[in-house]
C-alpha positions as CSV (number, residue, x, y, z in Angstrom):
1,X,32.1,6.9,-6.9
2,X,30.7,10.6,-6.6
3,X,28.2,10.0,-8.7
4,X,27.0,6.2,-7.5
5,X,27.0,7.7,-3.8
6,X,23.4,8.9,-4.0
7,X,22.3,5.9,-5.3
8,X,23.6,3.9,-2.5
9,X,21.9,6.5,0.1
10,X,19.1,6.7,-1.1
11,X,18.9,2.6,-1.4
12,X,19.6,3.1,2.2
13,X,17.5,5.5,3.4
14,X,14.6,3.8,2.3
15,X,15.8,0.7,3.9
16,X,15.7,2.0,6.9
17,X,12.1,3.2,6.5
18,X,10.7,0.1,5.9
19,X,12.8,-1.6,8.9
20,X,11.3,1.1,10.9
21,X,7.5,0.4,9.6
22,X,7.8,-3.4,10.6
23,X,9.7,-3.4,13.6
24,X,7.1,-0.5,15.0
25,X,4.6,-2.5,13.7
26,X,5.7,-5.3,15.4
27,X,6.3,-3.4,18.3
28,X,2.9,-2.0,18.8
29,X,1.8,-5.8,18.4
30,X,3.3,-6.9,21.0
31,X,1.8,-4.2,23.7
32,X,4.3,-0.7,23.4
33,X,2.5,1.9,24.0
34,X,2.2,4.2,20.8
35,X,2.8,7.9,22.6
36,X,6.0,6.4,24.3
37,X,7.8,5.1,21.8
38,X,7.4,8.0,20.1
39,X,8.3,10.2,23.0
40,X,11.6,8.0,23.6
41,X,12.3,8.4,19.8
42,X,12.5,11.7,19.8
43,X,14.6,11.9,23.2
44,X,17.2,9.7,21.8
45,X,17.6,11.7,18.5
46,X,17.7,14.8,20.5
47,X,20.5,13.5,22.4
48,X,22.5,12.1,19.2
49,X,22.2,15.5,17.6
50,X,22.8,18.1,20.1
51,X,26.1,17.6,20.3
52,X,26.6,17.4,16.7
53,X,24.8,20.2,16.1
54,X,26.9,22.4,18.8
55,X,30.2,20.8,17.3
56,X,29.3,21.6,13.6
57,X,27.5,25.3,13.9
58,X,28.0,26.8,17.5
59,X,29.9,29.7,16.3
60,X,27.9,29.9,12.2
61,X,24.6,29.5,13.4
62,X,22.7,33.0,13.9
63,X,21.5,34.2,17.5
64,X,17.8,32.7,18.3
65,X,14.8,35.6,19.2
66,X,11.7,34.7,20.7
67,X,10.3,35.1,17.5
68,X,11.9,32.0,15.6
69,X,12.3,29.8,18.7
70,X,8.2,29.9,19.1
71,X,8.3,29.3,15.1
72,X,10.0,26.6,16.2
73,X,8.0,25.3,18.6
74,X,5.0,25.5,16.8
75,X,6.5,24.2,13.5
76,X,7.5,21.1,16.3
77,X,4.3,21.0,17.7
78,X,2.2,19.8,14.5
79,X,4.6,18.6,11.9
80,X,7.0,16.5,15.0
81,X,5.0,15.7,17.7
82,X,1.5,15.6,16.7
83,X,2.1,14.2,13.3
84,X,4.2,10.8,15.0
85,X,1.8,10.7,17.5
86,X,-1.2,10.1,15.1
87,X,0.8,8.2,12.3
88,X,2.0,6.0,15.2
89,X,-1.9,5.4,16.2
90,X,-2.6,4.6,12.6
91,X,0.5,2.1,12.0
92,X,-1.5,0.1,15.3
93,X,-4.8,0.0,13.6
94,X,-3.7,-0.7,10.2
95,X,-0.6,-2.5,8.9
96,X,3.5,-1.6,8.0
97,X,2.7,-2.3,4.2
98,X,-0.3,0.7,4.0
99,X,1.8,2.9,6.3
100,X,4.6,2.6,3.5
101,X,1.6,3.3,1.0
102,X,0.3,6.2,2.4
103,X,4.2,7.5,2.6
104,X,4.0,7.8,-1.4
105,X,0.8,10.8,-0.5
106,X,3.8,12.6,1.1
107,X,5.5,14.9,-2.5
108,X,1.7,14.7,-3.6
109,X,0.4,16.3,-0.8
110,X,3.6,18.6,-0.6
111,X,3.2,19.7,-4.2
112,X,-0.8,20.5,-3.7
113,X,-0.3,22.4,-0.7
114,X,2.4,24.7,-2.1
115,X,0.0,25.3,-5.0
116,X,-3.0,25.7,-2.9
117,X,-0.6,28.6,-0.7
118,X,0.5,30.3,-4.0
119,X,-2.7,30.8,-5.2
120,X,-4.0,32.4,-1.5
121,X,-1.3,34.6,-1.3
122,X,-1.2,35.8,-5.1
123,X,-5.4,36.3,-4.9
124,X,-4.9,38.1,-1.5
125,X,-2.8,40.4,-3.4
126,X,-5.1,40.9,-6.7
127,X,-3.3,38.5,-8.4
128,X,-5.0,36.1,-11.3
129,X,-3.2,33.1,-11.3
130,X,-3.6,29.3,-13.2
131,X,-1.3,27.5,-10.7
132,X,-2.2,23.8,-11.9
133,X,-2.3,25.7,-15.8
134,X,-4.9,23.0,-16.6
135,X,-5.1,24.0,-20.6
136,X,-1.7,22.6,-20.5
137,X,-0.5,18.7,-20.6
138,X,1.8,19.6,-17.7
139,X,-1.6,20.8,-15.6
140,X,-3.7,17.6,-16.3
141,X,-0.9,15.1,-15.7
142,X,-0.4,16.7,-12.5
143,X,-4.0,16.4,-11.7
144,X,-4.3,12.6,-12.9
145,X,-1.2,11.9,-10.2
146,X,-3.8,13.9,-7.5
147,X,-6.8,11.7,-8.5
148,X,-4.6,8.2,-8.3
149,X,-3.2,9.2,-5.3
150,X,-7.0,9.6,-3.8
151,X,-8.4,6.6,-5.6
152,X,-5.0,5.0,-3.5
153,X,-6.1,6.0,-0.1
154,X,-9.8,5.1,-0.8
155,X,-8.6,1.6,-2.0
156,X,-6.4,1.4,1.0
157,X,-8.6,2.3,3.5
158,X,-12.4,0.5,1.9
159,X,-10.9,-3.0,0.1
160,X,-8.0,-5.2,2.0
161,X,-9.2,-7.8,-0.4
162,X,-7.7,-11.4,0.3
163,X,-4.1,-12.0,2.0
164,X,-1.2,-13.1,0.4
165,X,0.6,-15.9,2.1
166,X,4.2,-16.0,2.8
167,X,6.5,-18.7,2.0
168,X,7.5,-19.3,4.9
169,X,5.0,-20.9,7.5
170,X,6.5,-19.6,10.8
171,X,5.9,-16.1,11.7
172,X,9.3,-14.6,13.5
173,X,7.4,-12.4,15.6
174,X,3.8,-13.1,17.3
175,X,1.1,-10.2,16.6
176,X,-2.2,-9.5,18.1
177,X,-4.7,-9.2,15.5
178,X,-7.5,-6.6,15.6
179,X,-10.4,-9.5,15.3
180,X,-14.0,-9.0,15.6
181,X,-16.3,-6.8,14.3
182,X,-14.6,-4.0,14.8
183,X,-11.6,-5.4,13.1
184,X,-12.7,-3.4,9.6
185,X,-13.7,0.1,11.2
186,X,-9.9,-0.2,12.9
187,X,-8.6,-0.7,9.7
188,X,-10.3,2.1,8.3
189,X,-9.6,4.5,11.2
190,X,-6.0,3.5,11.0
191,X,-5.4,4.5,7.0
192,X,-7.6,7.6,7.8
193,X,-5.0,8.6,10.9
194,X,-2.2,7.7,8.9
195,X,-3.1,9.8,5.8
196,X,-4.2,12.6,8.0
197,X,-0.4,12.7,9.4
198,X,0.7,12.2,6.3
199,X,-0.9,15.9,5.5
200,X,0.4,17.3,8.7
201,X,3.8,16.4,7.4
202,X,3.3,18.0,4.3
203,X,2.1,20.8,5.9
204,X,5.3,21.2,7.8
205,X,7.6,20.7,4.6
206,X,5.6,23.8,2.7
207,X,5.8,26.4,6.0
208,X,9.2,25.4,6.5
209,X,10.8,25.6,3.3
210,X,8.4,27.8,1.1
211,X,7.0,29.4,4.5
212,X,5.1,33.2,4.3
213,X,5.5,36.1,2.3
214,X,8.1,37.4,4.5
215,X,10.2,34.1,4.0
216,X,10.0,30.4,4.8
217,X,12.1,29.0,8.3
218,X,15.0,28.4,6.7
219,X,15.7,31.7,5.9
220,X,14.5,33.2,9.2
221,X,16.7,30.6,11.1
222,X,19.3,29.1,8.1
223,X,21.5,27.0,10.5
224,X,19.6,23.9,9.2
225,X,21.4,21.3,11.6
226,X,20.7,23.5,14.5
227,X,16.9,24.4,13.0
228,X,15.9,20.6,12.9
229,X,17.7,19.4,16.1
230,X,16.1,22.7,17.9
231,X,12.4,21.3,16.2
232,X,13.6,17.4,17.6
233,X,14.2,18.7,21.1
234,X,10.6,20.7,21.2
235,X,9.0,17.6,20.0
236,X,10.4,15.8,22.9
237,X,8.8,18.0,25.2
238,X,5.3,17.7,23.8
239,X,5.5,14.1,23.1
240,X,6.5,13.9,27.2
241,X,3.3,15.7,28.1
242,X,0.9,13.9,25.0
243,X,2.4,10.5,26.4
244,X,1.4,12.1,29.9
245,X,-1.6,12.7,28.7
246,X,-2.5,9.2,26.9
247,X,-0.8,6.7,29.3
248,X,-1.6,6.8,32.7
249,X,0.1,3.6,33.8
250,X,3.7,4.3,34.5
251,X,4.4,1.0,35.0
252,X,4.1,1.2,30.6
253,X,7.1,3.9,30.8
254,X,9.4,1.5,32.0
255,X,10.8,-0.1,28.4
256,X,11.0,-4.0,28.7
257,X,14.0,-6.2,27.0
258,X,11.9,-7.0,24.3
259,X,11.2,-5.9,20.7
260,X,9.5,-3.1,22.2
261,X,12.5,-1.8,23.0
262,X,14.8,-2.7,20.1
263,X,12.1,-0.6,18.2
264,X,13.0,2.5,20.3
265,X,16.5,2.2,20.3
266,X,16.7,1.6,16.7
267,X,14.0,4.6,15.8
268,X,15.8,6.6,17.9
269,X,18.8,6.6,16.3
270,X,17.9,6.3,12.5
271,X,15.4,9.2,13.0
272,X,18.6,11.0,13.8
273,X,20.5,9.6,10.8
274,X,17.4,9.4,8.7
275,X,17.5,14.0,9.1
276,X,21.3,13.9,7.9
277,X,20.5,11.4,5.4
278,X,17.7,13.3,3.4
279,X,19.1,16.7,3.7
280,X,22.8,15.1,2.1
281,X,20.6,13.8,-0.8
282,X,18.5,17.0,-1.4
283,X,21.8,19.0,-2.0
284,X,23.0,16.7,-3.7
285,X,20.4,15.7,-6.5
286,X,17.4,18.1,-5.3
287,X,14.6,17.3,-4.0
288,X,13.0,15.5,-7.1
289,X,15.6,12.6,-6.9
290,X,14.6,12.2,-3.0
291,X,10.8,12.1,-4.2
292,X,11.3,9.8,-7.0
293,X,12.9,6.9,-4.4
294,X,9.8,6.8,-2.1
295,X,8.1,3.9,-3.9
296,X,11.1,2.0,-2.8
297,X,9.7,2.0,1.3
298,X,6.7,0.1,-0.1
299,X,8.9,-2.3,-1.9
300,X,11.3,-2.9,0.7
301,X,8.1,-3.1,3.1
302,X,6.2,-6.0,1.3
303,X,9.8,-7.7,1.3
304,X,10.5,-7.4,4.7
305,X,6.9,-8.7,5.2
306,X,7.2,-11.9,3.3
307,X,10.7,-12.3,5.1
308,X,9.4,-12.1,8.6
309,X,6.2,-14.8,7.5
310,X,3.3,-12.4,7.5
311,X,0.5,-12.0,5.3
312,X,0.3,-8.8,2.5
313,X,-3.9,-7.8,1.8
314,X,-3.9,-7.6,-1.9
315,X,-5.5,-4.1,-1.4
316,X,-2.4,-2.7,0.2
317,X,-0.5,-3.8,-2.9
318,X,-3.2,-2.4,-5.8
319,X,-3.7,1.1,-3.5
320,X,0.3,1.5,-3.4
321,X,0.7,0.9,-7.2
322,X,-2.1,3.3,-7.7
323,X,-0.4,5.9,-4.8
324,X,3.2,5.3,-7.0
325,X,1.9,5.7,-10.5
326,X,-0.1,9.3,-8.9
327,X,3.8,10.6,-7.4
328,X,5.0,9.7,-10.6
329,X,2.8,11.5,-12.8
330,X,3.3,14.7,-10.9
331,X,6.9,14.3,-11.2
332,X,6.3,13.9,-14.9
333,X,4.1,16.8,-14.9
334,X,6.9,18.9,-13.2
335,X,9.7,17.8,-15.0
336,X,7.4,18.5,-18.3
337,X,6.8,22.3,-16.8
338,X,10.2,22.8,-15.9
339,X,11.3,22.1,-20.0
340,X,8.9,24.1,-21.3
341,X,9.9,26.7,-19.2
342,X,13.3,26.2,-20.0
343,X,12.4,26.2,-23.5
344,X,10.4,29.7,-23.6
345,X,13.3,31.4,-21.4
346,X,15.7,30.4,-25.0
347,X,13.3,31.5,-27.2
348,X,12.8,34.9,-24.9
349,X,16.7,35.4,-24.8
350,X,16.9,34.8,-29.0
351,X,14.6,37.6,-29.0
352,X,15.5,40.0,-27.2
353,X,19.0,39.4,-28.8
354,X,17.6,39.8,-32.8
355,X,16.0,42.4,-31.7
356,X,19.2,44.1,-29.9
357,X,20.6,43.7,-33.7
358,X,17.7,45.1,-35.6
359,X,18.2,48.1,-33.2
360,X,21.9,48.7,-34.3
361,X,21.5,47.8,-38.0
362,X,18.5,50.3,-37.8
363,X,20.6,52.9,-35.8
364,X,22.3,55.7,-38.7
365,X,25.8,55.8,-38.7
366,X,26.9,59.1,-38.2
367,X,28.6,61.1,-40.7
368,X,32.5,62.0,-40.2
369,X,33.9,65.2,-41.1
370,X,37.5,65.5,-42.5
């Protein structure tokens, strides 16, 4: 059962991704405001994990200085607040199938920026350093994934080619289309915001876990319950005053009994669930694992989308194979590294140990005297 357990979470976990992309999709169809459902999102996880987070690690969790609680707020700021905001705006112009395409950029992008901060710091401190080692296979299969992945988001965003039908004839929910002229430059616009967040995000996963010289957020602040519910609660303020901000008509805060607000109510609480959820898995099976089951959002995504009797663009389909077969190769391409490392620390250890022997075959014995 232990070892089926992350199978079955990670099944869900995705699940609940691709719900999410449809039902906001469908959501922002229907007239809810982007900045406040996104602002009610992260209210309702902030209440759901507060109290958790006091019950579980109010007396292990470190004190907080003014130092990591701006951290905090800043880490909030772009990789919470702003990021939702702008992935929310893209979801509206585009569709749920490319926002579960662009979601594959996500351990790409992750991956590149870690390298790209690697190679800053190590040349700031008159360091040479090969990061992507591109005389090696490892180096230019990771570099083919970085090339799909781009090819991906250019086929997303320039060809939606022709739609695939669904089955079944009646829609379940009623969508406004983005007709007209402008329908095209929307679409664009929308994989362009959506990729763009998706960068943010990846931005936020390198500062928080592999973070400065000094050390990444986790080490500053290791309470990780406390860290991301802290980060959840920040975002709520910000999303209050971007909402502010973008919707004037108050008469929009007021959530109707519609799918509007099923779609907070359920984001809400799986964005909560969705924190535990990924966490459990990545100390479980690593991060690697977590990575590999991204692909299955898209899947679930187009499935979904048949189901509920709306149409899939054939370019959403190719640019997501092409976004899955770019993860992939970089996984390869680390998994390769990580054996050949593995490998040359053996054949360092078998050395150093024959040449511990030579040493005390060589050494002279001394003499003994009777």
């Amino acid at each position: 059962m232990g070892n089926i357990a992350p199978y079955v979470v990670a099944f869900l976990l995705r699940l609940i991704y691709g719900v999410m992309n449809i039902i906001t999709k469908v959501a922002f169809s229907q007239g809810t405001s982007t900045s406040i459902l996104v602002f009610y999102r992260h209210l309702i996880a902030t209440v759901l994990l507060l109290p958790i987070a006091f019950a579980f690690e109010r007396k292990t969790a470190p004190p907080l200085s003014f130092k990591v609680l701006l951290k905090l707020f800043v880490h909030a700021l772009y990789g919470m607040s702003a990021s939702m905001v702008i992935s929310c705006v893209g979801l509206n112009y585009a569709s749920a199938t490319s926002a579960s395409a662009v979601q594959n950029l996500l351990p790409v992008l992750t991956f590149f920026l870690a390298v790209l901060f690697r190679s800053i710091r190590r040349s700031l401190q008159g360091l040479v350093m090969e990061s992507l080692n591109l005389r090696r296979f490892h180096g230019l299969v990771k570099v083919s994934g970085i090339v799909l992945c781009s090819i991906g988001v250019i086929v997303l965003a320039f060809y939606q080619g022709p739609e695939l039908r669904s089955f079944i004839r009646h829609r379940l929910f009623h969508q406004t289309s983005h007709a007209g002229t402008n329908a095209s430059r929307k679409w664009i616009l929308g994989v362009l915001l959506q990729s763009f967040a998706a960068v943010m995000w990846a931005l936020w996963a390198v500062l928080h876990i592999c973070g400065t010289p000094q050390g990444h957020l986790l080490v500053e602040y290791p309470s990780r319950l406390f860290n991301i519910t802290l980060q959840i609660a920040f975002a709520t303020i910000q999303s209050f005053f971007i909402a502010l901000v973008i919707e004037r008509d108050f008469a929009r805060w007021k959530p109707g009994v519609d799918v509007g607000l099923v779609a907070i109510i359920y984001c809400g609480i799986t964005f909560a669930i969705l924190c535990y959820m990924q966490t459990w898995l990545i100390d479980k099976r690593g991060p690697v694992f977590l990575n590999m089951t991204v692909p299955l959002t898209l899947v679930f995504t187009i499935v979904l989308t048949i189901l509920i009797g709306e149409p899939v663009t054939l370019g959403s389909i190719i640019s997501g194979v092409l976004m899955v077969g770019g993860l992939y190769n970089v996984l390869w391409g680390k998994r390769i590294e990580q054996v050949a490392m593995r490998v040359q620390e053996v054949e360092v250890g078998k050395a150093a140990c024959s040449d511990l022997e030579e040493q005390e075959t060589s050494t002279p014995v001394p003499a003994t005297q009777d």
